[in-house]
C-alpha positions as semicolon CSV with decimal commas, in nm:
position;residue;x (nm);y (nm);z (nm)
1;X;-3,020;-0,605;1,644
2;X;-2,895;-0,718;1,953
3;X;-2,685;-0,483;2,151
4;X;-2,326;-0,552;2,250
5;X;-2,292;-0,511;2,626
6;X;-1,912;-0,405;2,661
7;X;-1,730;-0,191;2,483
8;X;-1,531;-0,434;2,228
9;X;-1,188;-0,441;2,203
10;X;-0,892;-0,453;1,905
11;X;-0,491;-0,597;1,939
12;X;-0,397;-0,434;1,608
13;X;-0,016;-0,591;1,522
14;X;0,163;-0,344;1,306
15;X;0,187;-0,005;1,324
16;X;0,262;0,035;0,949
17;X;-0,011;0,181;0,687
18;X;-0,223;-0,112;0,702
19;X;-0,220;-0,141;1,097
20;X;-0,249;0,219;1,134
21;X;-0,526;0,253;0,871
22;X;-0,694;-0,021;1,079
23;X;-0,666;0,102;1,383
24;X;-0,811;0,461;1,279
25;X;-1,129;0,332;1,157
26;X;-1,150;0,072;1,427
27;X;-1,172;0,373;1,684
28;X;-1,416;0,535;1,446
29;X;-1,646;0,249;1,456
30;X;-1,690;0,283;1,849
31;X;-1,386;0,012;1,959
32;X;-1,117;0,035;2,200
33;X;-0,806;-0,046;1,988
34;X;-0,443;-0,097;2,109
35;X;-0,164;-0,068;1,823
36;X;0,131;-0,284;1,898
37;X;0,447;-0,193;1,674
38;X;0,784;-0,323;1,682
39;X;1,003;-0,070;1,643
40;X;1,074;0,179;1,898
41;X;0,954;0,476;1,675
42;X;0,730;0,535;1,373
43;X;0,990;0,729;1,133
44;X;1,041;0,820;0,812
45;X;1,031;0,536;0,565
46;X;1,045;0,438;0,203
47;X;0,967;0,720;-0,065
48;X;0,638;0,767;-0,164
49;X;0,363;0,589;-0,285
50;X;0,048;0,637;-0,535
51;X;-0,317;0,692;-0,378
52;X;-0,571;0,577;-0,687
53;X;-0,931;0,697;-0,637
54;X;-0,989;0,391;-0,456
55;X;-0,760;0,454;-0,203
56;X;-0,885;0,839;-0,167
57;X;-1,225;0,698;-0,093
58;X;-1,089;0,488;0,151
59;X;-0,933;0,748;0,328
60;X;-1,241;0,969;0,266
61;X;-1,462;0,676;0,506
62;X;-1,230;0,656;0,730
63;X;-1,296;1,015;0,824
64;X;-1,369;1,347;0,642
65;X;-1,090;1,498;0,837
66;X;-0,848;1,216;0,710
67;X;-0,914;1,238;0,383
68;X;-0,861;1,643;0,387
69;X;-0,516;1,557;0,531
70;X;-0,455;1,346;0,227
71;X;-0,525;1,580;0,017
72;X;-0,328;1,836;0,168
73;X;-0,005;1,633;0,245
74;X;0,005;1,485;-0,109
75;X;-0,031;1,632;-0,449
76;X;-0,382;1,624;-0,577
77;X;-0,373;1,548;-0,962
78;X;-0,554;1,819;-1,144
79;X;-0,819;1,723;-1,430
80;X;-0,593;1,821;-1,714
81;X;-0,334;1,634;-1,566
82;X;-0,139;1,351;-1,773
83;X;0,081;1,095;-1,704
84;X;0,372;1,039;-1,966
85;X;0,468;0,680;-2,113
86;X;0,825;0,747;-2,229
87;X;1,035;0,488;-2,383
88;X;1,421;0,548;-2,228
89;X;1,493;0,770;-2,501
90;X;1,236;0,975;-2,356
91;X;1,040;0,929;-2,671
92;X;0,679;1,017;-2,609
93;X;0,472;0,640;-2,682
94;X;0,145;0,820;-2,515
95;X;-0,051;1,045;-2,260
96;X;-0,224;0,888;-2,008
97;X;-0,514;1,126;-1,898
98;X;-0,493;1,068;-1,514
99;X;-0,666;1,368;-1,476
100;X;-0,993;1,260;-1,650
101;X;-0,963;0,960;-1,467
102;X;-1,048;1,064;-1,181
103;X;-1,271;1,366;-1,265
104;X;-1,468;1,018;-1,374
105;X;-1,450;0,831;-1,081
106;X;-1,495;1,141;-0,875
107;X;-1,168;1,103;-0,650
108;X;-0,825;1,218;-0,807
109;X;-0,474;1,025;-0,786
110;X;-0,253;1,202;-0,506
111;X;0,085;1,086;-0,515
112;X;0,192;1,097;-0,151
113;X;0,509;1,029;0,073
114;X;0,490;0,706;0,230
115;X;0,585;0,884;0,583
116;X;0,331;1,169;0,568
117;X;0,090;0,903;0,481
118;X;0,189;0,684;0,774
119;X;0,214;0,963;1,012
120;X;-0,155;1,151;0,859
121;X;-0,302;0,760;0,950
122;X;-0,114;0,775;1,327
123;X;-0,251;1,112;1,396
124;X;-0,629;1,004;1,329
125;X;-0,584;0,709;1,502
126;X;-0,498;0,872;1,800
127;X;-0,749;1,119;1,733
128;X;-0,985;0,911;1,741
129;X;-0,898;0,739;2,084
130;X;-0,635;0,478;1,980
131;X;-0,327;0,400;2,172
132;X;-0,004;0,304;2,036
133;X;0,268;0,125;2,225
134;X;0,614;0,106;2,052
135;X;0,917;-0,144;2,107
136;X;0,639;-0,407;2,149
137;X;0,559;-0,743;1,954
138;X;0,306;-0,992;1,892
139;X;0,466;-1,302;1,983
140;X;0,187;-1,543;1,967
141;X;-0,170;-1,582;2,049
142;X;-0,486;-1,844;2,217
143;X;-0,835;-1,885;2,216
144;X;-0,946;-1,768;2,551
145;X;-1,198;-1,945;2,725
146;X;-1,474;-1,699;2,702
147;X;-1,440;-1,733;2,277
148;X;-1,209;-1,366;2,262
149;X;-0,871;-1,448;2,193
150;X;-0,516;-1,392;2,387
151;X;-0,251;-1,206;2,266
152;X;0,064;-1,239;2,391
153;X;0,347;-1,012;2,380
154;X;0,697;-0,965;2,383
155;X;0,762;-0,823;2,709
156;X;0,643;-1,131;2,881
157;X;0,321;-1,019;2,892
158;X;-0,064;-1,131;2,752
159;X;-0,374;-0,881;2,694
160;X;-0,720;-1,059;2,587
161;X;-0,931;-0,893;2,307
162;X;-1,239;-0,915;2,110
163;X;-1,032;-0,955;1,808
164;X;-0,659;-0,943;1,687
165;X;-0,572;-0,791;1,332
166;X;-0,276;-0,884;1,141
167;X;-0,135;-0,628;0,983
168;X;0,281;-0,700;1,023
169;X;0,373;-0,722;0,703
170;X;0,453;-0,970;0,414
171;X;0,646;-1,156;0,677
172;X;0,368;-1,174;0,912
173;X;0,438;-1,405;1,223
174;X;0,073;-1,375;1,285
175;X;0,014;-1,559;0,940
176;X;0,324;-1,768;0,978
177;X;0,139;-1,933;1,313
178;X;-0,216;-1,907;1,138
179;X;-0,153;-2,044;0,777
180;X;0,206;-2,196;0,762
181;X;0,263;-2,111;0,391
182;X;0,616;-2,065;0,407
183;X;0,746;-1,738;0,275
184;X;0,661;-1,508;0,033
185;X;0,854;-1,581;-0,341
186;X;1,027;-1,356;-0,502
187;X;0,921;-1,211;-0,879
188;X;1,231;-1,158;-1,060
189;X;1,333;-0,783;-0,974
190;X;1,434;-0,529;-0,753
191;X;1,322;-0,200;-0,642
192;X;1,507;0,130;-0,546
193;X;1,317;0,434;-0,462
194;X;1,388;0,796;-0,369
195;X;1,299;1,111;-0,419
196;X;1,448;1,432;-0,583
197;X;1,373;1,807;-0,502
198;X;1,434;2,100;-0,725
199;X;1,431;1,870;-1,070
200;X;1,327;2,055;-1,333
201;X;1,079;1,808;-1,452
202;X;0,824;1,867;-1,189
203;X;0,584;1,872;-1,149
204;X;0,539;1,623;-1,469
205;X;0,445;1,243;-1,359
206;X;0,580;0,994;-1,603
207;X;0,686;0,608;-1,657
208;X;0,984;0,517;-1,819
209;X;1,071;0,224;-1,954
210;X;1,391;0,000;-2,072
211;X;1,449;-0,354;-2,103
212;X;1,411;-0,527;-1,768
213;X;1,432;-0,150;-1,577
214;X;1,066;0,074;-1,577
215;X;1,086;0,380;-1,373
216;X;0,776;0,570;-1,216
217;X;0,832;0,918;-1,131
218;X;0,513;1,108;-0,959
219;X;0,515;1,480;-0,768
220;X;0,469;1,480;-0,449
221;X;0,385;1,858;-0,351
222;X;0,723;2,111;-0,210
223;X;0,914;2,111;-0,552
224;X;0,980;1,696;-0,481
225;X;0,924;1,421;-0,714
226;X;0,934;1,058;-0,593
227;X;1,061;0,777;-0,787
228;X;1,064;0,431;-0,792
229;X;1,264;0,220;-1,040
230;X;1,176;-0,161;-1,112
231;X;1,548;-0,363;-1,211
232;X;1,533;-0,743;-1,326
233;X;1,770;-0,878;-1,095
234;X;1,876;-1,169;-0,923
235;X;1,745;-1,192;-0,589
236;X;1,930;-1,040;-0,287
237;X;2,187;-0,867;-0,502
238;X;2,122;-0,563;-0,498
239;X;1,986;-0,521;-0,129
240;X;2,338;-0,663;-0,059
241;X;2,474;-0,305;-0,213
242;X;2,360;-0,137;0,078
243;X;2,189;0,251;-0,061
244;X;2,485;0,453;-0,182
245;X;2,613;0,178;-0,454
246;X;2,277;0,091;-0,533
247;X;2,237;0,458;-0,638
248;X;2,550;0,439;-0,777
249;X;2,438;0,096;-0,994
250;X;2,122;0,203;-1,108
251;X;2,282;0,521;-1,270
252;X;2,524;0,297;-1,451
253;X;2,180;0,060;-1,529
254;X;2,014;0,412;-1,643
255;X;2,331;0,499;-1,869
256;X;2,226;0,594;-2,221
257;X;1,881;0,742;-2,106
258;X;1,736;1,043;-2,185
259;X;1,926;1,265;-1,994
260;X;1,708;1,442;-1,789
261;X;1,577;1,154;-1,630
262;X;1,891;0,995;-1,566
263;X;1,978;1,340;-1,342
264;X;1,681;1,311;-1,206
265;X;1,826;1,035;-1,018
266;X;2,179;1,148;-1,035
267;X;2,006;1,450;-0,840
268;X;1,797;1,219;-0,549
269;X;1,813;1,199;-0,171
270;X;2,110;0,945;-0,112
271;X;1,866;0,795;0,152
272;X;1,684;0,565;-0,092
273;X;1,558;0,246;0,005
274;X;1,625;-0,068;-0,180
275;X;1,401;-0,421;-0,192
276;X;1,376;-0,703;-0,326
277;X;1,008;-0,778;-0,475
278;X;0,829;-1,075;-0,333
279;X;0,462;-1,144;-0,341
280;X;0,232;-1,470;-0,231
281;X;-0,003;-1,668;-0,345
282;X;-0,374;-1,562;-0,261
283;X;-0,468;-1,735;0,090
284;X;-0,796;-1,937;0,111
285;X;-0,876;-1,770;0,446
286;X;-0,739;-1,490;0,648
287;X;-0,906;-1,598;0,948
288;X;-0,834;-1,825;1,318
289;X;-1,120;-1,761;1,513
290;X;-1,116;-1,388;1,632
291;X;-0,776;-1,307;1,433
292;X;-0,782;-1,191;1,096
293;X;-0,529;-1,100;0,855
294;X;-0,508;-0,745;0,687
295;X;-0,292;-0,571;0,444
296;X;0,043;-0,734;0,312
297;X;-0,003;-0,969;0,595
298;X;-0,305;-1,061;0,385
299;X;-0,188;-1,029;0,064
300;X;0,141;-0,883;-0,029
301;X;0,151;-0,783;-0,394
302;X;0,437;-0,708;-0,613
303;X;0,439;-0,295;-0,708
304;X;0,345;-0,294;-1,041
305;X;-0,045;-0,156;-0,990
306;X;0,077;0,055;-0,658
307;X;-0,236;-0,119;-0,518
308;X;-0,054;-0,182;-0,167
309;X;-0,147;0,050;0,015
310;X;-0,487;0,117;-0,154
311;X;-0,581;-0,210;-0,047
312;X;-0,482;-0,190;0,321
313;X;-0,703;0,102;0,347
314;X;-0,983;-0,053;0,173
315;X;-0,952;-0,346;0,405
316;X;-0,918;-0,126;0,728
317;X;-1,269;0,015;0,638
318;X;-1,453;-0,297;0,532
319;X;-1,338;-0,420;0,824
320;X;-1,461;-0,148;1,065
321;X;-1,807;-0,132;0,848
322;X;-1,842;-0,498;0,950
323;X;-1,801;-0,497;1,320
324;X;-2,015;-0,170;1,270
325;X;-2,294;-0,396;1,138
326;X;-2,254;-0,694;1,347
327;X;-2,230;-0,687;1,669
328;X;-2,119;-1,074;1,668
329;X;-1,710;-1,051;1,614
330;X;-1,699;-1,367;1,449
331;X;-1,953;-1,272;1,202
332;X;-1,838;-0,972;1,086
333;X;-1,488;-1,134;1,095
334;X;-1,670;-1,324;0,812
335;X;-1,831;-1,086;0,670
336;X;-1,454;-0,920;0,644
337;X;-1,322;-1,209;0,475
338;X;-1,644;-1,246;0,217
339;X;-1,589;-0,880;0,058
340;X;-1,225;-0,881;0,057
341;X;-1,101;-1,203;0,024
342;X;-1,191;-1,257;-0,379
343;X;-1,107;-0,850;-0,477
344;X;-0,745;-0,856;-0,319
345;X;-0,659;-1,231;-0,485
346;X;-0,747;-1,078;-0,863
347;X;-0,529;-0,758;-0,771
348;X;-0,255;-0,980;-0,619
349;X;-0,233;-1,169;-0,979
350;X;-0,315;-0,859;-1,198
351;X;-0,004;-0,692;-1,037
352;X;0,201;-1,003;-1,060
353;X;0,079;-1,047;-1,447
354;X;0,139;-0,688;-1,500
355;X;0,497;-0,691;-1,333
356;X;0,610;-0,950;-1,571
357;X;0,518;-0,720;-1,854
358;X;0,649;-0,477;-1,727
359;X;0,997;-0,607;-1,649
360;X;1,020;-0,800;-1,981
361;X;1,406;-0,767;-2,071
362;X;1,418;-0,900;-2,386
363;X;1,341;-0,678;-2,736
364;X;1,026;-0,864;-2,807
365;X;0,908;-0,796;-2,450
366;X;1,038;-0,425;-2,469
367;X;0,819;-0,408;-2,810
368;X;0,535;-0,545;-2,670
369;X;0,491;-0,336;-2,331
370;X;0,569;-0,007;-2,577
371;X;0,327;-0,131;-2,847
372;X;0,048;-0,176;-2,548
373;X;0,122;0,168;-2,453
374;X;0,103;0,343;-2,750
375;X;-0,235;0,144;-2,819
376;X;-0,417;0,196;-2,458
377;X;-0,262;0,484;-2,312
378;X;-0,188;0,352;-2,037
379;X;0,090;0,123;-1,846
380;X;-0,167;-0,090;-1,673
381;X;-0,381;-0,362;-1,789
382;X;-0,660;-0,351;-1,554
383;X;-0,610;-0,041;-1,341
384;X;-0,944;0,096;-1,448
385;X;-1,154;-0,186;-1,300
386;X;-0,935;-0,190;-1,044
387;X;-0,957;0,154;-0,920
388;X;-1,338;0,200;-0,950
389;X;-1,417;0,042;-0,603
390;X;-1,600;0,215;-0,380
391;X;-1,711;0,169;-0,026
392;X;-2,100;0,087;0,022
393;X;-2,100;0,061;0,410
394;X;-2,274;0,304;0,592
395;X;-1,931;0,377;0,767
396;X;-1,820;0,569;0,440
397;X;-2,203;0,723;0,443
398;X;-2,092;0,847;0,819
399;X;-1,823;1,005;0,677
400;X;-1,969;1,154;0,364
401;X;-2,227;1,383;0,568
402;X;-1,956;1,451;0,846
């Protein structure tokens, strides 16, 4: 193989999970990588957020060292663990053995806060050599003459790189230039999410579900559960609440529910955070030359297989195992797009097929999703397949005999 003569270099836009994810195993696999975030500060966001084994594994290639900080920060599901499907009666419709799940695939679920996810990810980054520069944008970018490309920023200035990756979210500028495709749609319901310390129900994970409302309550270590409730809605309503009547609505949406899990959320944080749900159609490239597209940038997906942010780390590390193979940018940038490309569009329209179910408001639909339930044991249609990934690079060999 022909050696590279320079150190290469990485723009990384986004200095969310995906960018941050990117960035980390970027640096691992011997680039110079600059993260360039928006926002003047990386701070607490969101609630929390479910790694499956395939996002454990992930973390586990990106570096031994990450994926012990995973481990700790979150709450490692133990093999007799279940997972409860409760109607909103909290009638029992089945057990889902989450525990034997992963005993299976050899990596357990850790339910996680988003933030000590995001800030585990920004620590190993920088660990590994990374630099980060806040209150900065991508505001556009070139070819450059010598076939790297140019990224210019928002303070006026331009930095040229081996390679740019996209990884600013479902509204992604970077895509917006690259692919045009207008913006993302919007499936039908909302989401508000929180967490809740000292509830008596931890540290039990279950799903519960009503017509058009499912809510998805996990542990995530400290005595605190995090939850996430699904609403049909019309869109922008209730972001329009702003977060203490949206609290205040959902508990009148959860009235008549089993108790307990109505103070639950009676009990939360007030600081929840409340979104609309809006997902895209799978792109037929993620590439422009030496820019490619990662995470929800990529392809945003609605909630309903909490596969975001399992998929942003798989990408970071398929990504890194590529330029780790190739020392040619553009075809590992290929390569990149080859293995990920076809995996993330069947997630993208398993979650959105699965959301639908999920969110069915109607009796019938209510009977259906509790009938599926009680006959799989499980909420998910094609989780299993889903979850079963696992990296083949030699990057996640690396970081198995680390």
């Amino acid at each position: 193989m022909e050696q590279v003569s320079h150190k290469r270099t990485a723009v990384v836009a986004g200095g969310g999970i995906g960018g941050l994810a990117a960035a980390a195993a970027l640096a691992g696999a011997g680039l110079e990588v600059t993260v360039v975030e928006r926002a003047p500060s990386i701070l607490d966001v969101g609630s929390g957020l479910m790694l499956y084994a395939n996002g454990v594994r992930a973390a586990d290639a990106i570096s031994a060292r990450l994926g012990a900080r995973v481990r700790a920060d979150g709450h490692v599901t133990g093999p007799d663990d279940v997972r409860l499907l409760l109607d909103s009666t909290g009638n029992v419709l089945s057990k889902e053995p989450i525990g034997q799940v992963g005993e299976r695939l050899g990596a357990p679920q850790i339910p996680i806060l988003r933030t000590a996810l995001q800030t585990a990810l920004l620590d190993e980054a920088v660990a590994m050599g990374a630099s980060v520069r806040l209150a900065l944008a991508v505001e556009g970018y070139a070819g450059a003459p010598d076939g790297r490309v140019t990224v210019r920023l928002s303070d006026g200035s331009a930095v040229t790189a081996d390679l740019l990756v996209a990884a600013d979210g479902i509204k992604s500028a970077i895509r917006r230039h690259m692919l045009d495709d207008g913006l993302p749609h919007y499936r039908g319901y909302t989401s508000v999410r929180g967490r809740t310390s000292g509830s008596p129900l931890y540290p039990q994970p279950f799903v519960a579900n009503g017509r058009g409302v499912q809510l998805f309550v996990a542990p995530v270590g400290g005595g605190a559960m995090y939850w996430a409730a699904k609403i049909t809605a019309e869109a922008g309503v209730w972001p329009a609440m702003g977060r203490t009547a949206a609290l205040a609505a959902l508990l009148e949406t959860l009235d008549g529910w089993h108790e307990p899990i109505v103070d639950l959320i009676r009990d939360a944080d007030p600081d929840v955070a409340v979104t609309d749900i809006h997902d895209r159609d799978p792109a037929p490239t993620w590439l422009d030359g030496r820019v490619a597209l990662l995470g929800d940038a990529a392809h945003p997906m609605v909630p309903a297989m909490g596969q975001g942010a399992n998929m942003a780390l798989e990408d970071a590390v398929v990504l890194a195992a590529a330029l780790r193979d190739h020392d040619d940018v553009d075809i590992a940038l290929k390569e990149y797009e080859r293995q990920r490309i076809e995996r993330t569009s069947a997630v993208v329209l398993h979650s959105r097929r699965q959301g639908a179910l999920d969110q069915g408001a109607s009796q019938a639909e209510e009977t259906a999703r509790n009938d599926f339930m009680k006959a799989h044991g499980r909420k998910d249609e094609s989780i299993f397949d889903v979850v079963a990934w696992t990296p083949t690079s030699h990057l996640s060999r690396k970081a198995a005999e680390a």
